[in-house]
N, C-alpha and C positions, 0 to 999 in steps of 0.2 A: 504494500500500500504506500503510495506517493503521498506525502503531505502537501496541501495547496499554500502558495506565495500569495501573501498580498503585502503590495510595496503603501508603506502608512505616505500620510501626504508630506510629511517632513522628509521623508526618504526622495519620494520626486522632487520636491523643494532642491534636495543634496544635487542628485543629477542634473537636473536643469541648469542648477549654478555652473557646476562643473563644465556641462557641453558647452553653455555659453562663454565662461572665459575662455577652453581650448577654440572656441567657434573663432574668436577674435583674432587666435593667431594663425588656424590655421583648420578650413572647412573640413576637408580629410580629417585630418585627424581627430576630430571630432567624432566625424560619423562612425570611424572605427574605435573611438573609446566608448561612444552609444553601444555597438554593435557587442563588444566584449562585456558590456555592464548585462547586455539582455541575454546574451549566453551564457555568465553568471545565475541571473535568475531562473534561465528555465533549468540548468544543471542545482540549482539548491533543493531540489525534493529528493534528490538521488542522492546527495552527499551532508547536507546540512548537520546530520549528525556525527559528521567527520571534523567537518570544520572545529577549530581552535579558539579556545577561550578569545574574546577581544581583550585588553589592557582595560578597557572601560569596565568590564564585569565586576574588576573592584571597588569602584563608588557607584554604581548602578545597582549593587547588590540585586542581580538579576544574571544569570548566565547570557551574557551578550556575545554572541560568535562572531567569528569572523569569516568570510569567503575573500580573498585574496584574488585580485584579477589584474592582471599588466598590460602595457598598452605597446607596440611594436618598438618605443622605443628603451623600453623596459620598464617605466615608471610604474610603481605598487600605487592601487586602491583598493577601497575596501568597504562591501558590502556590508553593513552590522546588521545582524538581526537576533529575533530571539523566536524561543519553539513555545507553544504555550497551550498545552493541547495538541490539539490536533492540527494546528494553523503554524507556518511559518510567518513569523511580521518582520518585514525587512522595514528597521527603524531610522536608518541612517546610512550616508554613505560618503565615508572620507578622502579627497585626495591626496595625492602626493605631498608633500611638504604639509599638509595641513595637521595642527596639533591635534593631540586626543580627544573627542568629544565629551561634554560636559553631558551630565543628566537631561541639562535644557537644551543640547543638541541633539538631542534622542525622542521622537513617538513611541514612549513604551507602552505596553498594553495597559491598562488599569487593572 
């Protein structure tokens, strides 16, 4: 049994920022860090329970995972979500250079 994704609205907030600043420098590359964010999400029902504590899971007091995705020119981001039930919620999603996220950077379930 697959568990279903749903990305919270602060999660698309996260990517939208994201594609928009890479949009600015540069269209492609954009559309290919789009494309690796959403081949992320549809591979997190098959692996989610693999993924790796986030750094955030220790002030969020919540198991916050991590899915780790690169972009052609190697730069790490990273999907955060949490399992809650039966539901995958993808809460957040950090870039490259970007600090840890704060509690108030996360859509956690209630």
């Amino acid at each position: 049994m697959t568990l279903p994704v749903r990305v919270t609205d602060r999660a698309e907030h996260d990517a939208d920022s994201i594609f928009a600043w890479l949009a600015e420098r540069s269209t492609g590359g954009a559309l290919r860090w789009y494309e690796a964010f959403l081949d992320t999400l549809r591979a997190l029902p098959a692996k989610a329970t693999a993924c790796g504590l986030a750094p955030e899971s220790e002030w969020c007091k919540m198991d916050v995972r991590q899915a780790i995705f690169k972009t052609r020119q190697g730069r790490a981001y990273r999907a955060l979500f949490v399992i809650e039930g039966k539901i995958i919620h993808v809460v957040g999603v950090r870039g490259a250079g970007q600090d840890w996220a704060t509690t108030e950077d996360l859509d956690l379930p209630q």
